[in-house]
Each structure stands twice: as C-alpha cells, then as structure tokens.
C-alpha positions as CSV (number, residue, x, y, z in Angstrom):
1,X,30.9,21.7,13.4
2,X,33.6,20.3,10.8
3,X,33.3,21.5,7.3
4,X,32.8,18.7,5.7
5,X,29.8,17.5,8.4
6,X,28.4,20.4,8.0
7,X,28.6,20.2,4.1
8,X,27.0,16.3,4.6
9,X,24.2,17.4,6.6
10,X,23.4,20.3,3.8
11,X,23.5,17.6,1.4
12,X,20.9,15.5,2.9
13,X,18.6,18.7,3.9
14,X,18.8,19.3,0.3
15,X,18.3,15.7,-0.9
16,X,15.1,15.8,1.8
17,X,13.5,18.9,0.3
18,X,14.1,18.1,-3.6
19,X,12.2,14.8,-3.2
20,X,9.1,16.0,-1.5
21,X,9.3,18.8,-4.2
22,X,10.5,16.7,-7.6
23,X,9.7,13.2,-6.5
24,X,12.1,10.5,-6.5
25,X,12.2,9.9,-9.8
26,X,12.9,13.5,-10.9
27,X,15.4,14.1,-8.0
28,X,19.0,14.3,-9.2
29,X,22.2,15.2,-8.0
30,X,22.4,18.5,-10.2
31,X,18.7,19.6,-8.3
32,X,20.1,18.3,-4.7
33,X,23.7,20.4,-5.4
34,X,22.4,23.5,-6.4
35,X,19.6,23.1,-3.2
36,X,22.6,22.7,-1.4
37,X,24.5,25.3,-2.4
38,X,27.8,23.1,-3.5
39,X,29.4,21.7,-6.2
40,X,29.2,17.9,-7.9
41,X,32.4,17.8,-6.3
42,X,31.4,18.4,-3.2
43,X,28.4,15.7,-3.3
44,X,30.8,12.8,-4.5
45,X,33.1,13.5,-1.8
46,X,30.4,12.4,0.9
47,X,28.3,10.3,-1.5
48,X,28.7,7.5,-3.9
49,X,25.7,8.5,-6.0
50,X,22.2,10.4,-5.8
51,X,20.6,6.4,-3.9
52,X,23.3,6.7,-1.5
53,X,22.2,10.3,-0.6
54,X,18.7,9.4,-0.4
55,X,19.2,6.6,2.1
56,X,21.4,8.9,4.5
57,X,17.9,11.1,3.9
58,X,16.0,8.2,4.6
59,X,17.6,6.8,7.7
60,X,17.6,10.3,9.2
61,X,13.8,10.1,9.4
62,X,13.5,6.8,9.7
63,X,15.7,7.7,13.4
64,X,13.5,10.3,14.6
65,X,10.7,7.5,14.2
66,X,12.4,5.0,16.1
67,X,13.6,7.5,18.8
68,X,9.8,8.7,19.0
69,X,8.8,4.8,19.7
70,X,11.7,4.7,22.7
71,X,10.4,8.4,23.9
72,X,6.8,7.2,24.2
73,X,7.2,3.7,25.2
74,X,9.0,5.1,28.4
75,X,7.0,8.5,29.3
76,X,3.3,7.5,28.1
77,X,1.2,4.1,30.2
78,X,0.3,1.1,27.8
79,X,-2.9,1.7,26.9
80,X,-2.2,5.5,25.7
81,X,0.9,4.6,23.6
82,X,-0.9,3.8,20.2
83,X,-2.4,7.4,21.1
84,X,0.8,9.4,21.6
85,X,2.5,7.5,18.3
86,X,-0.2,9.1,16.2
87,X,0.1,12.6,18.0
88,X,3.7,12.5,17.3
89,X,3.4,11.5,13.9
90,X,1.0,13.7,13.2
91,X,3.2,16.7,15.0
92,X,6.5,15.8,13.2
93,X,4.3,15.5,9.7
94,X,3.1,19.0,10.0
95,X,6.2,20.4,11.1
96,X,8.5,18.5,8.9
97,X,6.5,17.8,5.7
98,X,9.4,17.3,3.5
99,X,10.7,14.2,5.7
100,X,7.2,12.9,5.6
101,X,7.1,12.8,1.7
102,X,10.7,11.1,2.3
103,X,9.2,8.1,4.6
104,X,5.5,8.1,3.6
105,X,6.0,7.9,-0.5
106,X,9.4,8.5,-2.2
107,X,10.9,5.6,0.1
108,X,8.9,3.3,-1.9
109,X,10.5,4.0,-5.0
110,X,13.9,4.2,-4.3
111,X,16.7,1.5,-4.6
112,X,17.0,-1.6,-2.8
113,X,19.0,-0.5,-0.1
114,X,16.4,2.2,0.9
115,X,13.7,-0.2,0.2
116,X,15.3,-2.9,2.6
117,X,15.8,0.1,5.4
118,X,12.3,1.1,4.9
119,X,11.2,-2.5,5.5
120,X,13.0,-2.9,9.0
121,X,11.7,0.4,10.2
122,X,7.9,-1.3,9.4
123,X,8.8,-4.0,11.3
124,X,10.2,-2.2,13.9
125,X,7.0,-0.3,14.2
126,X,4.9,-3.1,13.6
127,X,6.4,-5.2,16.7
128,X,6.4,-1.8,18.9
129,X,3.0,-2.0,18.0
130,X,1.7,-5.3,18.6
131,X,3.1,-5.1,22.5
132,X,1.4,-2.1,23.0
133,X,-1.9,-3.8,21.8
134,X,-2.0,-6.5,23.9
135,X,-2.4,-3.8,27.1
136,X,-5.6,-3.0,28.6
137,X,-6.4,0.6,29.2
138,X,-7.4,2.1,32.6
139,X,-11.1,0.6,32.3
140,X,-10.1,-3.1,31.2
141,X,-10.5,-3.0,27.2
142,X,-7.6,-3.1,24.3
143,X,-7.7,-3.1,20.5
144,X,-8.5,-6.1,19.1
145,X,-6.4,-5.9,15.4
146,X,-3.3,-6.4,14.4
147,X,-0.1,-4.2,14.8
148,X,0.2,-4.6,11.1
149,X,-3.7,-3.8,10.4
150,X,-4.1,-0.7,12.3
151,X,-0.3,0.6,11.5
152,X,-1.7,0.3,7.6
153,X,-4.6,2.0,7.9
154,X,-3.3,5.1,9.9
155,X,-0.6,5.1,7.4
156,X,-2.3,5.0,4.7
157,X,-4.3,7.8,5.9
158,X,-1.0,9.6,7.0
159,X,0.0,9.3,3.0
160,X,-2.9,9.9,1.2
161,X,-3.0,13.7,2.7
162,X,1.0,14.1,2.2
163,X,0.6,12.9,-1.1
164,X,-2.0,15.9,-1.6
165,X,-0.5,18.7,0.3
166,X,-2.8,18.3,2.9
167,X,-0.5,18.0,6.0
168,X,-1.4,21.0,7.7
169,X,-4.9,19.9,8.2
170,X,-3.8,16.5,9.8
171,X,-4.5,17.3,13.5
172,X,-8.2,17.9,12.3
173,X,-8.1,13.8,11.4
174,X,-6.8,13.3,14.7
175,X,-10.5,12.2,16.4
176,X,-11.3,10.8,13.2
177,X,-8.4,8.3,13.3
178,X,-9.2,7.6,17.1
179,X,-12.5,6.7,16.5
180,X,-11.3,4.7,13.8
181,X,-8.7,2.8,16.3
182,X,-11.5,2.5,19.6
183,X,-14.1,0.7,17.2
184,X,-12.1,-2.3,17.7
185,X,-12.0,-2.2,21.2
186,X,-13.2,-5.3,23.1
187,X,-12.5,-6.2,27.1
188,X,-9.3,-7.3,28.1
189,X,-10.2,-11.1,28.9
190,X,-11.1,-11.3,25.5
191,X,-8.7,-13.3,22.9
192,X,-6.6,-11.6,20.5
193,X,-5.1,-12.5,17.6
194,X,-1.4,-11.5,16.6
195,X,-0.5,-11.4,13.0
196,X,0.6,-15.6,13.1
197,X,-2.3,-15.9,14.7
198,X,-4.4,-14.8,11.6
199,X,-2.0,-16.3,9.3
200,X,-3.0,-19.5,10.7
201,X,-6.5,-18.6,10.9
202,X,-6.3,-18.4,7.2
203,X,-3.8,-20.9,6.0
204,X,-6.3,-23.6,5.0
205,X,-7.9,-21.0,2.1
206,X,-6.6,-22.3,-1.5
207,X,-3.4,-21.2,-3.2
208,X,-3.6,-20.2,-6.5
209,X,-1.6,-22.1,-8.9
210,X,1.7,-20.7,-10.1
211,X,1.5,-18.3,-13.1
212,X,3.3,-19.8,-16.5
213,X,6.5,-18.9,-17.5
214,X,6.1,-15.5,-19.8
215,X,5.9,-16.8,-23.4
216,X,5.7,-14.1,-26.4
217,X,2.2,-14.0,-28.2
218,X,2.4,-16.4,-30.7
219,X,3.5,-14.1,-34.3
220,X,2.2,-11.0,-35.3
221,X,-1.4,-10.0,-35.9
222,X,-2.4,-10.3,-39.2
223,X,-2.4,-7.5,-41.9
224,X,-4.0,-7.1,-45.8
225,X,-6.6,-8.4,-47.0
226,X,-9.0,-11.2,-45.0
227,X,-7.3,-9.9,-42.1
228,X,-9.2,-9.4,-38.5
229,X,-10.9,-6.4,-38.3
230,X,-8.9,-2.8,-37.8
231,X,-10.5,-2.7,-34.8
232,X,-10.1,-6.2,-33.0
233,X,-6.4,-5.6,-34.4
234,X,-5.8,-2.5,-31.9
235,X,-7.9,-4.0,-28.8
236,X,-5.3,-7.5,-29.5
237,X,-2.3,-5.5,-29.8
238,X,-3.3,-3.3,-26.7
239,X,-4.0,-6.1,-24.7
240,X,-0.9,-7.6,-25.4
241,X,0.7,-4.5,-24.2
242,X,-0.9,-4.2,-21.0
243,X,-0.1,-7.7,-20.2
244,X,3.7,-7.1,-21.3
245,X,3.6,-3.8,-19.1
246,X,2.4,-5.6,-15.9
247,X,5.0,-8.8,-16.1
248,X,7.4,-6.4,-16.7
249,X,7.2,-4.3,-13.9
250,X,7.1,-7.3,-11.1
251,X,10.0,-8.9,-13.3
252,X,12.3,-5.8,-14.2
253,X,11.0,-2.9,-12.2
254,X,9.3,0.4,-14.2
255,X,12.7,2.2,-13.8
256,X,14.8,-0.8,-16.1
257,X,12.2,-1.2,-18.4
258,X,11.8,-0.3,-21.6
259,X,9.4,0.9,-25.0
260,X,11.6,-1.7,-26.6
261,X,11.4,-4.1,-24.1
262,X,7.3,-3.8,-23.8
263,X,7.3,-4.2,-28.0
264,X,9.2,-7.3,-27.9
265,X,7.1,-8.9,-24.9
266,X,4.2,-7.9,-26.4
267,X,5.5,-9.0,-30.1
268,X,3.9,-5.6,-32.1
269,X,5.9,-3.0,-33.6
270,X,7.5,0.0,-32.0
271,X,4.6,1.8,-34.3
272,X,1.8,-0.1,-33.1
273,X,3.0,0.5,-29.4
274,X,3.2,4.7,-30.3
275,X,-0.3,4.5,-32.4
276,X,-2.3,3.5,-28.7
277,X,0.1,4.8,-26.2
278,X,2.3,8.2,-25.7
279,X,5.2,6.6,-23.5
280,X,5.8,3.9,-21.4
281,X,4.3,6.0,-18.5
282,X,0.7,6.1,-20.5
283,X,0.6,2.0,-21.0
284,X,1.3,1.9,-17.5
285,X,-1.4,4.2,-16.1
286,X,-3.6,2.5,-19.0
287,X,-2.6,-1.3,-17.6
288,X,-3.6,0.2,-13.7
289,X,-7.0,0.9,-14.8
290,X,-7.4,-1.9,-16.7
291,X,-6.4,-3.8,-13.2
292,X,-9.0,-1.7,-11.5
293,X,-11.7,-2.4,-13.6
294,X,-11.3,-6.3,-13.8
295,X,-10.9,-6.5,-10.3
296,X,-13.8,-4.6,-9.2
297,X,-15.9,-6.2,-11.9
298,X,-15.4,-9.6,-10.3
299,X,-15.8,-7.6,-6.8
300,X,-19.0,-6.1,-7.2
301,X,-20.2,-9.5,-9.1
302,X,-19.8,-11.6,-5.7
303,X,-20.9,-8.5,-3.4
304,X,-24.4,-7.9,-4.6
305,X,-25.2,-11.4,-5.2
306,X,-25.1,-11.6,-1.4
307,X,-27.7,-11.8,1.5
308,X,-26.9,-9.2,3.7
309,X,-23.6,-6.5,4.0
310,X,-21.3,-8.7,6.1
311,X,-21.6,-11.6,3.9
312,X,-21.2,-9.3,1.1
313,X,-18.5,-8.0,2.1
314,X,-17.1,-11.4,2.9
315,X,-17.9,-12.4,-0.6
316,X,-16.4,-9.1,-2.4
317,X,-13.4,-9.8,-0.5
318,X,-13.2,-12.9,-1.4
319,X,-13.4,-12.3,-4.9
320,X,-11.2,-9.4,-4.9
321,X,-8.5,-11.7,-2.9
322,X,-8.9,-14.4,-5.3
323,X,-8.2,-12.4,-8.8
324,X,-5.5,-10.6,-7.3
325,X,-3.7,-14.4,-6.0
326,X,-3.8,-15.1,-10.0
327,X,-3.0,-12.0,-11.0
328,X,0.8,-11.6,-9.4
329,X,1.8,-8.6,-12.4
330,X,-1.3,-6.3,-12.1
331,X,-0.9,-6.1,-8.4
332,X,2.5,-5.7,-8.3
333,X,2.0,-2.7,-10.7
334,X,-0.4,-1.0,-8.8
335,X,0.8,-1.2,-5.1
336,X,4.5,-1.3,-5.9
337,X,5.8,0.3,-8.6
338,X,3.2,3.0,-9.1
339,X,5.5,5.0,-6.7
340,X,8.0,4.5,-9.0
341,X,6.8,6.1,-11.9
342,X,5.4,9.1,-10.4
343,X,2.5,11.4,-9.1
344,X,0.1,10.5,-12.0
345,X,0.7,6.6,-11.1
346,X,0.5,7.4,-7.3
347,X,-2.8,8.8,-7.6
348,X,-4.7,6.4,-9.8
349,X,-3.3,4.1,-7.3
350,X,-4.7,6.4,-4.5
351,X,-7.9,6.7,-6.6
352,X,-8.0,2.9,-7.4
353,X,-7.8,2.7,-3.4
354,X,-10.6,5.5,-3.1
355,X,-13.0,2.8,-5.2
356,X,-13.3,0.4,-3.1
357,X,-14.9,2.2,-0.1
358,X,-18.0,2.1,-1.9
359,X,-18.4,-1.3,-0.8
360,X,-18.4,-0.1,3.0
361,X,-21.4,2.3,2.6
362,X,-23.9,-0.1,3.7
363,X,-21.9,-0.6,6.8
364,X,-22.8,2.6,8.7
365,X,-26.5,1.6,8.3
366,X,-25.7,-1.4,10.5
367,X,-26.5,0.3,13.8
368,X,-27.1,3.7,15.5
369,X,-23.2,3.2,17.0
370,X,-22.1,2.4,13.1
371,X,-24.3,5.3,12.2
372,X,-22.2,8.2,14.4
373,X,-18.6,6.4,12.8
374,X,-16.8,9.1,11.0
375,X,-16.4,8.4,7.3
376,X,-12.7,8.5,7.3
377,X,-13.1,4.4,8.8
378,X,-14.2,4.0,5.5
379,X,-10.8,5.3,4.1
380,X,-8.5,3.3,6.7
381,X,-10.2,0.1,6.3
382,X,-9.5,1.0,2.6
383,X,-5.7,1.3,3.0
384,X,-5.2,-1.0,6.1
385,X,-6.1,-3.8,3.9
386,X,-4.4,-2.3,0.8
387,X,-1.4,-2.6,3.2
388,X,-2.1,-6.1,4.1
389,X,-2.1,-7.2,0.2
390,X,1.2,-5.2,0.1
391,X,3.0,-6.7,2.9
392,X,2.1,-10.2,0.8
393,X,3.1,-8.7,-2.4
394,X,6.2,-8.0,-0.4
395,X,6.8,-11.6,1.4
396,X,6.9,-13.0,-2.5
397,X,3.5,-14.9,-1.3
398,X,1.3,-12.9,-3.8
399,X,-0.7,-16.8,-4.7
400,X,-1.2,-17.1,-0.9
401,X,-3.3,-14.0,-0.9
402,X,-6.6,-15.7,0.5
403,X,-4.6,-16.2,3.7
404,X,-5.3,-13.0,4.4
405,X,-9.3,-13.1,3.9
406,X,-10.7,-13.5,7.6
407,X,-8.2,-10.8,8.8
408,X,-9.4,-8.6,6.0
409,X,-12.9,-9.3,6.2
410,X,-12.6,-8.2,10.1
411,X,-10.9,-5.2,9.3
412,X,-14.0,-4.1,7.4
413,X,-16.4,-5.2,9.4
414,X,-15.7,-5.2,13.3
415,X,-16.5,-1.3,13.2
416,X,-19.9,-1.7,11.8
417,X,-21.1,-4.8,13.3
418,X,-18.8,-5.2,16.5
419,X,-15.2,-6.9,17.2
420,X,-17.3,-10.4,18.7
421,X,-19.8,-10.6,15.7
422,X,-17.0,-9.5,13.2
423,X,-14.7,-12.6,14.6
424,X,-17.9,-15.0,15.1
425,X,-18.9,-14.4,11.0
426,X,-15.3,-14.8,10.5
427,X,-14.8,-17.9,11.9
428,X,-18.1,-19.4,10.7
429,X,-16.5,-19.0,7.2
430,X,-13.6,-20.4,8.1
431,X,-14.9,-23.3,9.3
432,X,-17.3,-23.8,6.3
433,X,-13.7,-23.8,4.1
434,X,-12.4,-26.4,6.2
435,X,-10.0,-24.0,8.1
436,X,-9.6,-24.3,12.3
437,X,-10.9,-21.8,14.3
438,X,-9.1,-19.1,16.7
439,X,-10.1,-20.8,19.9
C-alpha cells in the first residue's frame, strides 16, 4: 500500500475512533493527529479541514451499509430481508462500535456536506426498504408500515443503546425488535400503504399558520422603584431567553450561535443572561425541557379526556402534532440540534423521547396477544414516530406536521389492537376531518 493511502486510511480510523470517544463537537484535528500517529502536516495534506475528514469517516460506513443492502438483497428471499438487515446491523454494531457512533449520532451534528450524505444513505435504505415490504413471506403475510416507519424505530432503538454503551448487549434485542416488526403483519391480499400513500391519507389535516417574523421583545424590563416584582422580572427575562435560544437554533444552528447573540434576541443584559443560566449549553438544555413539558402538558390534557386507549392515543397524538406544527424552534431544538451540542443535550432528547411511552402502557392491556408484546415496542413506536416528526422537520414542512397523524397514530396502535382495527380507527378519523380514505 502507498504511503500516503496508507497515512489517509490512519487518518480516518483515527477520525472514526475520536468521535465515538469525544463526540463531534469535541473532535479536533490535534485529537485525530495524535490518534493517528502523524503530524498537522500530514492531515492537511489529505484533508481540507477536520469536516472533510469526518465525511471520508462518514462515507466509509455509510459504504459498508449500502454494500450490506446489495449482499442481502441477492443472497437472502424477500420476505427474510428486513430480517437479515437487522442481523447485520446488529453484527457490524457490535463489532465496530466506533463506526456506529459515526452513522447512528455524530453524523447528525456534523456539517452540511455530511449531513446531505447522511440523508441519501436514509433514503437509500428507506426505498431498499419499502420493496422488500411489499413481499409476502413463505406463508402469504408481509408488514404492513412504512419503510420509513419501521427503519425509525429500529434505528432509534439501534441509537439509543450506542448512545449508552450498550452495543454489546444488542443481539439480546434481536427477538425483541422482531416481535416488534411481525405485529404489523397482515396477509398479503391486504392493501398497503407506501409513505405517499399516507401522505395523502393525511393531507386534508390543517396547516398551521406560518410563525411571525422574529421581533425583539419590545424594551427592557423595568427596574427601581414601582417596578414588576423581582421575581416576575427573572421568569420574563428567562422566558425571553428560551424563546431567543429555540429561534436561534433552527435559524443559526447551536454551533454559530452565540451568549451575545441570545442577549440581543432576547433584549436583557449579558448579566441577566449569566444570573439564570451557566453557558449557552445550560439555556439550551433549560429551553428542551421547557419544550417537553409544554408539549406533554397539552398531550396528556387531550389523552385522558378520552373514551378508551385508541382514541386516546389518537387524541394525545393529535395534540402533540398540533403544538409541535406551531412550534417550528422548540422542535427543531430538540430533534436536530441537540446532537449538536453534545451528550447532556442527546440524552434529555433521549429522555424527552423515553416520556412519551407512558402513553402506550394501556396498550398491552388491550388483549392476551398485546399482553405477551415485549416492552421494547413501546420504545420503537417511541422513536419510529420521533423519526417521522424528524424527517418533516427535515423536508422544511414542520406546519404540515398533522399530515403525519393517521400514520403515527397506526404506528402506536396496530401492535396492540391489530393492523385491520388500527387502519379502520384511522380512517374513521380521517374521514370525520374531511380527509379521503385509503381505499
């Protein structure tokens, strides 16, 4: 091997193992050089800058992925190819856990160009998905969801345990995440709907209306004498800041922003910011669970009020999908650019996630077959429609979140209640909104 390939290929290796060990955000080129065993000079001479590194990292597991799809798609039948996919994942996470972290969390936070080549492997995945769906195994029955709902939930899963240092315990999920997959098995004559297909299913829910242009707060709070109360004074100010920290991170990204920049959005002083917060990381964290808690106030509102648990669940989703259409900023901070800032972030966001299974308890008392469902569905209904909300956040259609409400609410329910009764509730509330039906 030439010198200089070889001296390329240590560079990544060490660019791979300093990011599942640092992060992305605390990788740099002086950690990745001396992992690597060469000088600065060295590193410049194969790449432009510590991003440019991390994408040849990236797009080095991003190929063993993609040659995995070709491998299985031409050794395994139809029906056992979702199957094999999560055997190899699950092989090449325990063996490799380092390029795991690389595709499962730090690509999130990267740059743009590693953000853009994560997206096309998703899609890539997500379309090698939804052809192996539509096949019927050997006894006539297929999954009935969505490449992009069940890639999201066993990829949350995936990330949630290589976020904790769990990887070596991931073939013990293995039955887990199966049983997770066959609950939304239905015969093969049955319709099933592709990803368009529930888009249309829920295009007639409203949109939310456009959020205003940021504005500063109108002046500073008042001081002296007659002034509001001490008290009212900090809860305005930090208010002001959580708002200023969320429409900053969808419009400038955690990584540009700054104390200064939050201060003069929020209009307080540098002071005022330091007397409530440490750093801009702690009025982030601090604006994530103030997301959670709204949202999950309004949640749990609609989902008790209902008459029994699939039309609560309906309604809590609902509800949830609704806030989070007119809140563009405080979702964008949470399922976005937490990865950004760093572990504390990702696990409130993981945590935040964690919250809302809560709301599924009542679903294993639905029947004896929803009875002997492993309590990891719980978790990958969680994060497969986390991943839904994401993929809008992504699209730029964060006010068209409702669309995805009947795909969601099947999601959570078609293990609990059944695939047909899951789709027939579904489109029952559909039609009550005035949108079509599948069929």
């Amino acid at each position: 091997m030439p010198a200089k390939a070889g001296q390329r290929e240590r560079l990544v290796a060490a660019m791979t193992q300093a990011a599942a060990r640092y992060g992305h955000k605390d990788t740099s080129v002086a950690r990745v050089v001396e992992q690597a065993g060469v000088s600065r000079a060295t590193f410049y001479e194969h790449f432009a800058d510590k991003e440019d590194c991390f994408l040849a990292a990236f797009e080095l597991a991003a190929e063993r992925i993609e040659a995995a799809l070709e491998r299985i798609e031409a050794d395994s039948p139809p029906s056992q190819r979702a199957p094999a996919l999560l055997d190899d994942l699950v092989e090449n996470i325990v063996r490799g856990p380092a390029a795991a972290h690389i595709l499962l969390l730090d690509a999130r936070a990267a740059g743009a160009r590693t953000r853009e080549a994560h997206q096309r492997l998703t899609l890539i995945v997500v379309a090698t998905m939804e052809r192996w769906l539509a096949a019927q195994n050997d006894f006539g029955w297929r999954l009935a969801i969505s490449g992009p709902a069940i890639m999201e939930g066993a990829v949350g899963i995936l990330t949630i345990r290589a976020f904790r240092g769990e990887t070596a315990r991931l073939a013990d999920l293995r039955e887990d995440l199966l049983a997770w997959m066959i609950s939304y098995s239905v015969p093969g004559d049955q319709p099933r709907l592709d990803p368009d297909g529930w888009r249309r299913l829920g295009a007639g829910f409203p949109v939310a209306p456009a959020p205003p242009s940021p504005r500063p707060p109108a002046g500073r709070l008042p001081r002296g004498r007659g002034a509001v109360a001490p008290e009212a004074v900090a809860g305005a100010r930090r208010e002001r800041i959580l708002g200023a920290v969320a429409q900053l991170a969808r419009t400038k990204g955690y990584t540009a922003m700054t104390v200064a920049d939050i201060v003069k959005a929020a209009a307080v002083t540098r002071e005022s910011f330091y007397e409530l917060f440490r750093s801009k990381e702690d009025a982030f964290l601090a604006a994530q669970t103030a997301g959670l808690e709204a949202s999950i106030s309004r949640t749990a509102a609609k989902f008790f009020a209902g008459e029994n648990w699939p039309m609560r669940a309906w309604d809590g989703l609902e509800a949830l999908l609704g806030y989070v259409a007119r809140q563009p900023d405080l979702v964008y901070l949470d399922v976005i650019e937490s990865y950004a800032v760093g572990s504390a972030a990702i696990r409130r966001s993981i945590d935040n996630l964690m919250a809302y299974t809560l709301f599924l308890e009542d679903g294993y008392r639905q029947s004896p077959q929803a009875e002997r469902l492993p309590r990891l569905c719980s978790e990958a209904i969680a994060a497969s429609i986390l991943g839904l909300m994401r993929r809008t956040v992504d699209e730029g259609r964060t006010e068209r979140m409702l669309e995805i409400l009947p795909q969601a609410s099947y999601v959570a329910l078609a293990p609990f209640i059944g695939p047909a009764a899951a789709i027939d509730l579904v489109e029952t509330k559909v039609a009550a909104a005035g949108g079509a039906p599948t069929a």
